[in-house]
SEVEXTOR-628266 format. One record per residue (C-alpha): residue number from 0; x, y, z. Coordinates in nm, 2 decimals, padded with zeros to 4 digits, always signed. Layout:
# residues N
<site nr="NUM" east="X" north="Y" up="Z"/>
...
This chain:
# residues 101
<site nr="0" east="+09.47" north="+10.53" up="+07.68"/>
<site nr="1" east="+09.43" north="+10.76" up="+07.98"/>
<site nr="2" east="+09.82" north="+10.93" up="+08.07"/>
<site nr="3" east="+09.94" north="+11.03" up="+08.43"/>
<site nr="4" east="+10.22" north="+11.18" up="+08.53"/>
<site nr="5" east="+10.48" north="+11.13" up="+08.78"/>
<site nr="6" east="+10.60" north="+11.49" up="+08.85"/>
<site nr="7" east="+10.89" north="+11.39" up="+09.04"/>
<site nr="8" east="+11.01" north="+11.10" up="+09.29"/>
<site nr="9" east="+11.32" north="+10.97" up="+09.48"/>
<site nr="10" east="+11.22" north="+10.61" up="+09.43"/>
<site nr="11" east="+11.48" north="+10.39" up="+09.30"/>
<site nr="12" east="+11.25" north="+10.22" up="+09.08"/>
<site nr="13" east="+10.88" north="+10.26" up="+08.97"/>
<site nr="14" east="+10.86" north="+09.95" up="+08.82"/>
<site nr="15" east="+10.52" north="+09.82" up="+09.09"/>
<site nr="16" east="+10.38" north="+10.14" up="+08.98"/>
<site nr="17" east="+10.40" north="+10.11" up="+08.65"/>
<site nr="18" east="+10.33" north="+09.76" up="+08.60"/>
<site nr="19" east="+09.99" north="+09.87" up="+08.82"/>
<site nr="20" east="+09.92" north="+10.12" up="+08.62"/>
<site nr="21" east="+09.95" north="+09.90" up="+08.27"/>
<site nr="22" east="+09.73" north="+09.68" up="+08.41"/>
<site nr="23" east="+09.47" north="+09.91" up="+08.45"/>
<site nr="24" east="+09.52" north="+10.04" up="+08.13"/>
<site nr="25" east="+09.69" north="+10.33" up="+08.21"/>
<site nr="26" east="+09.98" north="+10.50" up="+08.04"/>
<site nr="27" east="+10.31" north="+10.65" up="+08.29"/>
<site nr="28" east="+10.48" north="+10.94" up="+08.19"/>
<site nr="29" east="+10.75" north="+11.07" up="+08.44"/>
<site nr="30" east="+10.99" north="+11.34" up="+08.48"/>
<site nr="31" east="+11.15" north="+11.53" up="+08.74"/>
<site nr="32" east="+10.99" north="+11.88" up="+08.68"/>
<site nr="33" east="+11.09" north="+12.15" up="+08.95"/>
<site nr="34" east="+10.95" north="+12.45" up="+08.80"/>
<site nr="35" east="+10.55" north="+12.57" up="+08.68"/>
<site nr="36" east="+10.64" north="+12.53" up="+08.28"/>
<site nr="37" east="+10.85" north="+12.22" up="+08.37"/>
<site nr="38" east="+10.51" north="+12.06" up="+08.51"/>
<site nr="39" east="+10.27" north="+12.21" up="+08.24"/>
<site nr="40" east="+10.53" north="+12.10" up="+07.93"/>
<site nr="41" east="+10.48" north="+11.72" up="+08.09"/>
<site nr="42" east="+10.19" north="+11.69" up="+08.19"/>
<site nr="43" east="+10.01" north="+11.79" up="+07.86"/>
<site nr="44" east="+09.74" north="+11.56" up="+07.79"/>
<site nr="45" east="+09.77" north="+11.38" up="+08.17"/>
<site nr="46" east="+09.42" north="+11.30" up="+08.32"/>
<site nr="47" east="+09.64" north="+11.26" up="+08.66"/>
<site nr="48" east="+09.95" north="+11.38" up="+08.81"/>
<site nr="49" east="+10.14" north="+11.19" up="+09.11"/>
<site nr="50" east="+10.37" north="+11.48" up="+09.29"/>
<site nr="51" east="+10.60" north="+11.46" up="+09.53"/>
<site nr="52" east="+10.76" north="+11.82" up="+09.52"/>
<site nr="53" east="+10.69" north="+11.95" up="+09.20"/>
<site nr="54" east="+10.46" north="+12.34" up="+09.20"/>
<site nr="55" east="+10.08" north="+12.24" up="+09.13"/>
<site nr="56" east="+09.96" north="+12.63" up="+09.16"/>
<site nr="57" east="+09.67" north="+12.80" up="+09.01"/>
<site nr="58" east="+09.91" north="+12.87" up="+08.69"/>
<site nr="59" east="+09.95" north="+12.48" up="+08.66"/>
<site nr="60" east="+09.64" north="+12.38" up="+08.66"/>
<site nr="61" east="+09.48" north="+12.65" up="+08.47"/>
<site nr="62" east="+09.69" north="+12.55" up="+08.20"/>
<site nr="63" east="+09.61" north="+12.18" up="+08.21"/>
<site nr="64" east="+09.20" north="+12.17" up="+08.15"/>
<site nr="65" east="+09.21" north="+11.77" up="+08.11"/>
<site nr="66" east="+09.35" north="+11.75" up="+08.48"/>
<site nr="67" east="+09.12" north="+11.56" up="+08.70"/>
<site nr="68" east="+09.33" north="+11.41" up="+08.99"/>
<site nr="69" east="+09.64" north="+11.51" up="+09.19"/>
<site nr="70" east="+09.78" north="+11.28" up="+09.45"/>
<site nr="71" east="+10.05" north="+11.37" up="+09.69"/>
<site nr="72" east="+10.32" north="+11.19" up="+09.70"/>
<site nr="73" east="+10.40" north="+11.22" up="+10.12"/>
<site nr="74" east="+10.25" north="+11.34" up="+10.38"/>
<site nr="75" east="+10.05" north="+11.70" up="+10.33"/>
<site nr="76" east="+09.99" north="+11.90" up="+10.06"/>
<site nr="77" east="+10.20" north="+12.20" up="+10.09"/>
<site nr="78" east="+10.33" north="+12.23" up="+09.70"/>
<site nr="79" east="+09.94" north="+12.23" up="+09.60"/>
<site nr="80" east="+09.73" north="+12.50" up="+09.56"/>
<site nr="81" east="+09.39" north="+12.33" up="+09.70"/>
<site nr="82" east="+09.17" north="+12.58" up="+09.62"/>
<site nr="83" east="+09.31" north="+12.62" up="+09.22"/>
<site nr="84" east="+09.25" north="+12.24" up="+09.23"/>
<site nr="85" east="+08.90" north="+12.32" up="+09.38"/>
<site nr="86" east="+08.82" north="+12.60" up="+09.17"/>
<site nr="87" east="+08.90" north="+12.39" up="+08.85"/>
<site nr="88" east="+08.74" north="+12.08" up="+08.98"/>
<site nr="89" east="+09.05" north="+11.85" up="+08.99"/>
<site nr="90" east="+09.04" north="+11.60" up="+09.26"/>
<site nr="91" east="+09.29" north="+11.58" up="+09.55"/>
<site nr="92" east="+09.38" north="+11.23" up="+09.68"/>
<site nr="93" east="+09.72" north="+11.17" up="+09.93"/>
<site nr="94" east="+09.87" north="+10.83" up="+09.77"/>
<site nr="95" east="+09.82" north="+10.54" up="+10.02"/>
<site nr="96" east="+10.12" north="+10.40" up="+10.18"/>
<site nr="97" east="+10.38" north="+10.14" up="+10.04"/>
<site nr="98" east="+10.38" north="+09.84" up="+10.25"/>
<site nr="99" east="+10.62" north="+09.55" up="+10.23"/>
<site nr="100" east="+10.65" north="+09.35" up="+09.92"/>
């Protein structure tokens, strides 16, 4: 089953996201990384990573090769290195916005 990774969030509750996400077959891991090593320890055989602050530098994703897709969590993407993400061929997606329940 294909793993993403929330790197960090200030949502009360991901329960929508991850009852999305099992639906489409997809396991959730989340943390609250802050650091390089705390996003490369959890995100360790992620296909995807959903960041809202959390580093996603050229160290980062060098050291995840199964990385395909980082979307930002917010507007922007000033705690991603684009052109690492480039380089390595992970795809860069902002997440669309919540609307009302």
């Amino acid at each position: 089953m294909p793993r993403i990774l929330f790197t960090d969030h200030e949502f009360p509750d991901l329960r929508i996201e991850r009852d999305l996400f099992a639906a489409a077959g997809v396991d959730v891991a989340v943390t609250q990384a802050k650091t390089d090593d705390e996003v490369i320890e959890a995100a360790q055989g992620c296909y995807g990573m959903l960041v809202q602050y959390a580093p996603v530098s050229e160290r980062v994703v060098a050291a995840l090769p199964g990385l395909a897709i980082v979307s930002r969590i917010g507007a922007g993407f000033d705690t991603v290195d684009t052109d690492a993400c480039a380089r390595h061929g992970v795809a860069l997606r902002p997440r669309a916005p919540v609307t009302e329940r």
